[in-house]
Every structure is written in C-alpha cells, then in structure tokens.
C-alpha positions as CSV (number, residue, x, y, z in Angstrom):
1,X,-141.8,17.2,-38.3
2,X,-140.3,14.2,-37.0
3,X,-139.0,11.5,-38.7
4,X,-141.6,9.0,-38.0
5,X,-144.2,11.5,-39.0
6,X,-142.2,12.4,-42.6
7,X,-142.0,8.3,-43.0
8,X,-145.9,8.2,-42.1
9,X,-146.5,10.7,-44.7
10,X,-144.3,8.9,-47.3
11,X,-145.9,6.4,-47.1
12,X,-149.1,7.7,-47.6
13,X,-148.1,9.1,-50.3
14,X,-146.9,6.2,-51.6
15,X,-150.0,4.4,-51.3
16,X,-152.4,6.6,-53.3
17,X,-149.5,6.5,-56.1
18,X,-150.3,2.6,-55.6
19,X,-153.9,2.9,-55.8
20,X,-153.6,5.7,-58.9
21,X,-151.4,3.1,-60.3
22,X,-153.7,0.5,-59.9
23,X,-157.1,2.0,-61.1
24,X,-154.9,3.0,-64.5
25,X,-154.0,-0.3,-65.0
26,X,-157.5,-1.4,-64.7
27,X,-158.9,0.1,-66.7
28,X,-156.2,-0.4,-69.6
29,X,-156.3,-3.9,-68.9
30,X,-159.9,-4.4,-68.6
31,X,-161.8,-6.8,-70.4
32,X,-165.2,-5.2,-70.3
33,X,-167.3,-2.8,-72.3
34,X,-165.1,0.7,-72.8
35,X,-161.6,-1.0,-71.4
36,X,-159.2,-1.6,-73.1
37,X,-157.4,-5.5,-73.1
38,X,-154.3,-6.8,-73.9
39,X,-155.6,-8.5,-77.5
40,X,-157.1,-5.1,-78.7
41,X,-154.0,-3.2,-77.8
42,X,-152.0,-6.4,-79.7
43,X,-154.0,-5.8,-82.4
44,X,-154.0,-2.1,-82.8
45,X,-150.1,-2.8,-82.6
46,X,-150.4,-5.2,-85.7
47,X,-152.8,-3.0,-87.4
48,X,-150.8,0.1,-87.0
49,X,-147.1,-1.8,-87.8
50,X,-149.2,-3.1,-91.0
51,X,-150.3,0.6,-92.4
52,X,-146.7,1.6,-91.8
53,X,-145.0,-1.3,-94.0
54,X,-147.9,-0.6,-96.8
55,X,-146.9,3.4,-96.1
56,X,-143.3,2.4,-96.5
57,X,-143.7,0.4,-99.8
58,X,-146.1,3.3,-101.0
59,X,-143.0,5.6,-100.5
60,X,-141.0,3.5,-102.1
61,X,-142.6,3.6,-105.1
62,X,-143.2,7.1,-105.2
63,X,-139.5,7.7,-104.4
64,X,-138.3,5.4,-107.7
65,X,-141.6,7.4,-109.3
66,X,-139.8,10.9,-109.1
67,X,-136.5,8.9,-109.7
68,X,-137.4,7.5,-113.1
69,X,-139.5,11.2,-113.7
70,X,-136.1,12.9,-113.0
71,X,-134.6,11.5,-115.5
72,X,-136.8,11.9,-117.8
73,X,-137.0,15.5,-116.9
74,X,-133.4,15.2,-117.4
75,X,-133.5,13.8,-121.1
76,X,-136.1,16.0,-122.4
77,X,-134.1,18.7,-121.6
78,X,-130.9,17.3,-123.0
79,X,-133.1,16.5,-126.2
80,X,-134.5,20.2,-126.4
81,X,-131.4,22.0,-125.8
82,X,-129.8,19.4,-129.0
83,X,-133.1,21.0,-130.6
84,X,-132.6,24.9,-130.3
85,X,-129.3,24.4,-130.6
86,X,-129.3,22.8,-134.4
87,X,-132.7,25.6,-135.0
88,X,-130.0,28.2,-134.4
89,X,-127.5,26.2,-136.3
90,X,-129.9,26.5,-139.5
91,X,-131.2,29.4,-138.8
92,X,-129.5,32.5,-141.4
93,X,-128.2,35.1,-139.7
94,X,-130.7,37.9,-140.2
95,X,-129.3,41.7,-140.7
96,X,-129.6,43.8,-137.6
C-alpha cells in the first residue's frame, strides 16, 4: 500500500468517525421529541446533585442516630452490669 493510498484511507476513516461523531451529538443535543437538550440534561444535573445533598443529610442523621443509640447501648449496659453485680453482692451464699 502506498502512502498516498494509507493517507486516503485515513482519512476516510476519519471522516465516518466525524459523521458518527456528529449524528451522536445530534441527537444528545436535540431539541425535539425523544432528544435530549442541553436544559433537560441541566436539569437532571440539578435534580440528581439535589437527591444526593438530601441523601447526604439523611446520612447524617442516621450516622448521629446510631451515634447517640451507641451510647445508649453503652449506658444500659454499664447500668446492668452495676445491677447484677450488687444482685450478687446481696445475694447469700447458698451451700453447694
């Protein structure tokens, strides 16, 4: 293959990338019925960023939830331990 024929094919090549390229961003960028345009995608880019700050607040809360649960978890079991261990304290020493 010669050079001008490689460069011939190249550049063929290159062209149906160009005219792939171009029918994609038509139809992203399209304003009609079943394209997609800039607004909606601007949009669906607010909407999305939205759910994800109300998703990260929800966590949040959850996270400080099991925090404060923990620790009550924690205290109960401090309490109880306190419990059985003055229960034992009163408790006679039965024979064996």
């Amino acid at each position: 293959m010669t050079q001008a024929d490689a460069l011939q094919q190249a550049t063929k090549r290159l062209d149906r990338a160009l005219g792939q390229l171009e029918g994609f961003l038509r139809e992203v960028f399209a304003e009609q019925e079943g394209g997609v345009s800039i607004a909606a995608l601007k949009e669906q880019v607010r909407f999305l960023t939205e759910e994800r700050d109300r998703l990260l607040h929800d966590l949040d809360v959850e996270r400080n939830r099991a925090r404060r649960l923990a620790a009550a978890n924690d205290e109960v079991s401090d309490r109880l331990e306190a419990v059985v261990s003055t229960i034992k304290e009163l408790m006679p020493a039965s024979p064996g």
